[in-house]
N, C-alpha and C positions, 0 to 999 in steps of 0.2 A: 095492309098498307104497303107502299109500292115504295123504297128507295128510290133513287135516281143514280145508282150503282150498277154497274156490270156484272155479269157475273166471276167474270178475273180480280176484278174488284173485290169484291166479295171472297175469293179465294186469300185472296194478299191479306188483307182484313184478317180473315178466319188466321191465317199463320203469324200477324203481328202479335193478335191477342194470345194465341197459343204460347209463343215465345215465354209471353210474360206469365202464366198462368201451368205451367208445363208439370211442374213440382207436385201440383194440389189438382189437377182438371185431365180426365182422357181427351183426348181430340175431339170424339166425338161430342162430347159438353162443350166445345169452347165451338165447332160448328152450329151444333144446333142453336144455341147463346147467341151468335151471331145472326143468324137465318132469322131467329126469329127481331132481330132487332131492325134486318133490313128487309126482310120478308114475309111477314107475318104470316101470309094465305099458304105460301108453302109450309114452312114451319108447323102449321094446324094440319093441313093435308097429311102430314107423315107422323106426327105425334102418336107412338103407341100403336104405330104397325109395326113392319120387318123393315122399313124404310128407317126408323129413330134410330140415328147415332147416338142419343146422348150417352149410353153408359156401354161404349168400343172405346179400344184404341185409336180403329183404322174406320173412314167413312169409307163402304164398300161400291163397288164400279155401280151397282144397280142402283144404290143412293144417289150418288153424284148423277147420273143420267137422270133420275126422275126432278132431281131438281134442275138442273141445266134445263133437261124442255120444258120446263113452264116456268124458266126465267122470263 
């Protein structure tokens, strides 16, 4: 499923949610959490390769590129 979000969009997003959840969630959870709420196909595409953030700190430069091109 396809939001109707940007991908900067999608960035601000990922760092509101973060804000609130910072305490209890690495980044990477509170990315992937999003991704999959406004992007589901990517989200599935990277689930449980070298690409999943969910359990980093930091979403790494290869992540962010592989999602950004098939925004």
């Amino acid at each position: 499923m396809k939001d109707n979000i940007s991908y900067e969009n999608f960035l601000e997003r990922v760092d509101k949610y973060h804000h609130q959840f910072k305490d209890t969630w690495k980044f990477g959870q509170t990315y992937f959490a999003v991704l999959t709420s406004v992007r589901t196909d990517i989200a599935e595409a990277i689930r449980g390769t070298l690409h999943d953030p969910s359990f980093k700190d930091k979403v790494s430069e290869g992540t962010e590129n592989f999602v950004k091109s098939r925004w």
